[in-house]
C-alpha positions, 0 to 999 in steps of 0.5 A: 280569762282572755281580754283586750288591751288598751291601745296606749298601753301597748305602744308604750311598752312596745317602744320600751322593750323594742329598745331593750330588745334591739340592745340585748340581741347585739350584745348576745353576737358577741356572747357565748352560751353558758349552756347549749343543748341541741335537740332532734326533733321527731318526726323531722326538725331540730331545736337549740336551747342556750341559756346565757346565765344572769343578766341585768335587764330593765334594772332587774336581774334575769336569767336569759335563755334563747330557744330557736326551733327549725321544723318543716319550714317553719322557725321560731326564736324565742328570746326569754327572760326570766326572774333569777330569783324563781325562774318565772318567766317575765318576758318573751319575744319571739321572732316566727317564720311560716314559709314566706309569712313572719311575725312577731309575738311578745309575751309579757308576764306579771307573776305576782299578779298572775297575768300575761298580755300576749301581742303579735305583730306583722310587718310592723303593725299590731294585729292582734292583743290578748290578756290571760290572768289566772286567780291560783298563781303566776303564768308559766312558759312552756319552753322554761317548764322542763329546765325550771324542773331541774332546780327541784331538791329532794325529788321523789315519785309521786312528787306533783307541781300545778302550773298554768299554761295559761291551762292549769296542769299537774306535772308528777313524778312517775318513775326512774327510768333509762331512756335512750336518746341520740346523746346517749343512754341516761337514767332519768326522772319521768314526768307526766302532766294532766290533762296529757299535754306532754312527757319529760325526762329528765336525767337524775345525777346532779345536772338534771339535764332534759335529755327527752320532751313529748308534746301530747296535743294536736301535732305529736312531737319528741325532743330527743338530745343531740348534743349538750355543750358548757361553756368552759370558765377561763 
């Protein structure tokens, strides 16, 4: 269900979190990734996944991630909060670059009520506004899909998760398999969704790492690991 959003309404949480937004990302200069995984991207281009732990925003405790993606000209940084407690995701602000052309897009989830408003700004000023809802359950983020799976115990083939895009997608378990990326060889857990949007491997040791991403749509794709760094406790 797509639908506008009220004008008032808009402004208002765009001052709110421009405010957090801008706080957020001076503090992050100074902070170290918990976590960085660094992907070549196929046919050409590199991405880079740093996940900063827990963090207090708008009084809540979030998980905090930043994905930044370099392909062909184009670069798109994806601020991402999360909920600590399930992972869902609860906002996004994404800063995109196309050659000369920029723009800014928030993402604003409600998971307890399974919506999402999505705004996009060009050189300050709103261009365009669009609000999804789904009845079956929350809105997932795509970027969040592959790392949420990590946190699944006991998992099994056949194993199957619904998520919603705002498309409604099965994610199964198919097979445990080696899989050969430019970090090296892991044996790992393969995913599948239907409809076919995208592949997943993920390793199946204690760290789950997702060492291989495939996009399926349009413009095919392949995320392969580079490099995965940890930060070391002190």
């Amino acid at each position: 269900m797509l639908k506008k959003i009220p004008i008032t309404k808009v402004i208002i949480l765009a001052v709110i979190f421009l405010a957090y937004f801008l706080l957020s990302k001076n503090s992050l200069a100074q902070t170290e990734a918990v976590e960085t995984i660094i992907y070549d991207i196929s046919p050409f281009g590199t991405s880079e996944y740093r996940d900063f732990g827990a963090i207090e925003f708008l009084g809540t405790k979030t998980n905090l991630v930043i994905f930044e993606t370099d392909v062909a000209g184009l670069g798109d940084t994806e601020v991402i909060y999360s909920a600590a407690d399930t992972g869902l995701p609860l906002r996004v602000e994404r800063d995109v670059n196309i050659w000369l052309h920029k723009e800014n897009i928030t993402e604003e989830y409600f998971p307890n009520e399974g919506k999402l408003t999505i705004i996009k700004f060009e050189a300050g000023k709103k261009t365009e506004e669009y609000f999804f809802e789904s009845k079956k359950g929350p809105i997932h983020n795509a970027v969040l899909v592959p790392f949420s799976l990590r946190k699944i115990p006991n998992l099994e083939i056949g194993w199957t998760y619904d998520i919603r895009l705002p498309q409604e997608f099965k994610v199964k378990l198919i097979s445990i398999e080696e899989v050969v990326v430019p970090a090296g060889k892991f044996k790992a857990y393969h995913f599948t969704s239907t409809p076919p949007k995208f592949e997943i491997w993920i390793t199946s040791d204690a760290l789950r790492i997702p060492v291989k991403i495939k996009g399926l749509e349009s413009f095919p794709y392949t995320l392969s690991m580079k490099e995965r760094k940890v930060k070391e406790n002190k």
